[in-house]
N, C-alpha and C positions, 0 to 999 in steps of 0.2 A: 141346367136349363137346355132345352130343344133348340136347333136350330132354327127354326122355322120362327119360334118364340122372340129370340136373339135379333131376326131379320126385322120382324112388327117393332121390335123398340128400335130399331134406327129410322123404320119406315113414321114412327113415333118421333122421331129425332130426339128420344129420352137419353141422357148421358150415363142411366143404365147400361144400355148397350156396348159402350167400350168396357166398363169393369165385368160382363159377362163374357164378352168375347175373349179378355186380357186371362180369367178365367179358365176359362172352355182351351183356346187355342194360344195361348203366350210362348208355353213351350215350343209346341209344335212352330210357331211361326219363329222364335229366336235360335231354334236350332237349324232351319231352313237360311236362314239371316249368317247364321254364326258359320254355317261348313262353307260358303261363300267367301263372306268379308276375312274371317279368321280372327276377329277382333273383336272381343264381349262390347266394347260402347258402341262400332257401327253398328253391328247386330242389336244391342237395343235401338237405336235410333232408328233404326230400319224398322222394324215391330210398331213403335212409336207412328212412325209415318204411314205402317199398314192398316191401323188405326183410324187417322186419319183420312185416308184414301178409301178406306170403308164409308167411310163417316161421309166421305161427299160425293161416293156415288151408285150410296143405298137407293137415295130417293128415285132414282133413275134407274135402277136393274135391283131386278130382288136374284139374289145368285142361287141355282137348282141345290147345289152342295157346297157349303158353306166355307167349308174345310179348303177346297179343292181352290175358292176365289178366294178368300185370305194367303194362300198358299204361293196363287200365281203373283197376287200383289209384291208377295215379300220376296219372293226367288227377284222380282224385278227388279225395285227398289234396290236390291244388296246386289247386283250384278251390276248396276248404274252407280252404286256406290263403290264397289271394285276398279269399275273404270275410272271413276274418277280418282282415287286414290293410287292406283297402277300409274294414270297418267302422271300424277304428282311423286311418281318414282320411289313409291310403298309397295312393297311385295308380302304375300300371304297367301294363304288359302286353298283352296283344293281347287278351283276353279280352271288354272293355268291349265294344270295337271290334263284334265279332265277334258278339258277342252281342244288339248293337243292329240290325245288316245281318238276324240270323235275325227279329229280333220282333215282325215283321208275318205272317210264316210259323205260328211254333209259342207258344203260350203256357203257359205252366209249370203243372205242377195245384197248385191252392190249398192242399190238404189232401190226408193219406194217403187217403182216399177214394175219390179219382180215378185210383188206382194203376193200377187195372188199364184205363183209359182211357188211363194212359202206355204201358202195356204195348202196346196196339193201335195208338198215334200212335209208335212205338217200331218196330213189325213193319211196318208203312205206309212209313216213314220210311225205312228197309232196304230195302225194295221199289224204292222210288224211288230212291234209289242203285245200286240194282242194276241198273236200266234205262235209268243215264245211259252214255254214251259214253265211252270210258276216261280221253279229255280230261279232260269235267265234272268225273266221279267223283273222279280224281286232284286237283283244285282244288278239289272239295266239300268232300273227307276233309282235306285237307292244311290249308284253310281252318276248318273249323266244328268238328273231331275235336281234330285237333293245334293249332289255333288259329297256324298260322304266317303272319308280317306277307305279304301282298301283293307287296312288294318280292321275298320270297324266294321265293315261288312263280313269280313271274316268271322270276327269274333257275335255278328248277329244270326249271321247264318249258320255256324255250330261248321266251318270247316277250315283248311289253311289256305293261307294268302296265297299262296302257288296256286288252289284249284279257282281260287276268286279271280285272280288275272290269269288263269287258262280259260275261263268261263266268260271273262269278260274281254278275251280275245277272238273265242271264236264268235261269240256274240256278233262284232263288233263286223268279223269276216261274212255272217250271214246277213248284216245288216246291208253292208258293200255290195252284195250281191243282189239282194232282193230290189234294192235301187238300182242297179244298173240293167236286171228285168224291168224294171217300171219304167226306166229309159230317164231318171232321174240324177244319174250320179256318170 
């Protein structure tokens, strides 16, 4: 079924639309879920809730690419559910990892304040992605977006783990860079 098709049954609030999406994008979204949480049941439960979070606020925004708002629902969800889990002193996941590699690059705003300073280091950040090589980009996104282990980006991208974290180091140096031109970092 179409996206577009997909969006009209929730705009329908037909309960079609969750077994088309579950469907269409369950993978996609439990593995988004799953390189996160590290744990098949938060990762369903996450899926489960991006579902739901569809579900209540189709009526209100009809999303341009389908894929891409299911996508950002569930990276959230399982990132909220990581913290909450981390908090309660559970460890897993590729997220830690992943997150240590960016934190010389980008630093988190303190307070709602700063929002619209995310907003800017957010459009910069997109930029810069958009002017890597289909290589990079593809190890950027696959790495820092999806959070997938190293091992598998290797093994996706047809080379070894040495060129994936040589690749995803100097990435990481031209990222540093390119912000600290943009007077951001």
């Amino acid at each position: 079924m179409e996206d577009s098709s997909i969006v009209d049954l929730y705009w329908q609030r037909s309960e079609q639309a969750i077994s088309e999406t579950d469907r269409k994008y369950g993978k996609y979204c439990y593995t988004i879920a799953y390189n996160i949480c590290a744990d098949g049941e938060d990762a369903e439960e996450c899926v489960n809730d991006t579902w739901f979070s569809a579900w209540n606020s189709m009526p209100d925004k009809r999303p341009p690419i389908l894929s891409t708002f299911l996508g950002y629902i569930t990276r959230n969800l399982a990132i909220d559910r990581f913290k909450a889990r981390k908090a309660r002193k559970r460890g897993g996941g590729e997220m830690p990892l992943a997150l240590d590699e960016l934190e010389d690059c980008i630093s988190s705003p303190a307070d709602p304040a700063q929002e619209v300073e995310q907003k800017e280091l957010e459009s910069v950040v997109n930029a810069f992605v958009r002017g890597l090589s289909d290589t990079e980009r593809r190890m950027f996104i696959a790495r820092y977006w999806f959070l997938i282990p190293i091992a598998e980006i290797s093994e996706r991208m047809g080379c070894s783990q040495s060129k994936t974290k040589t690749t995803l180091y100097r990435t990481r140096n031209k990222l540093r860079t390119y912000l600290q031109e943009e007077g951001l970092c």
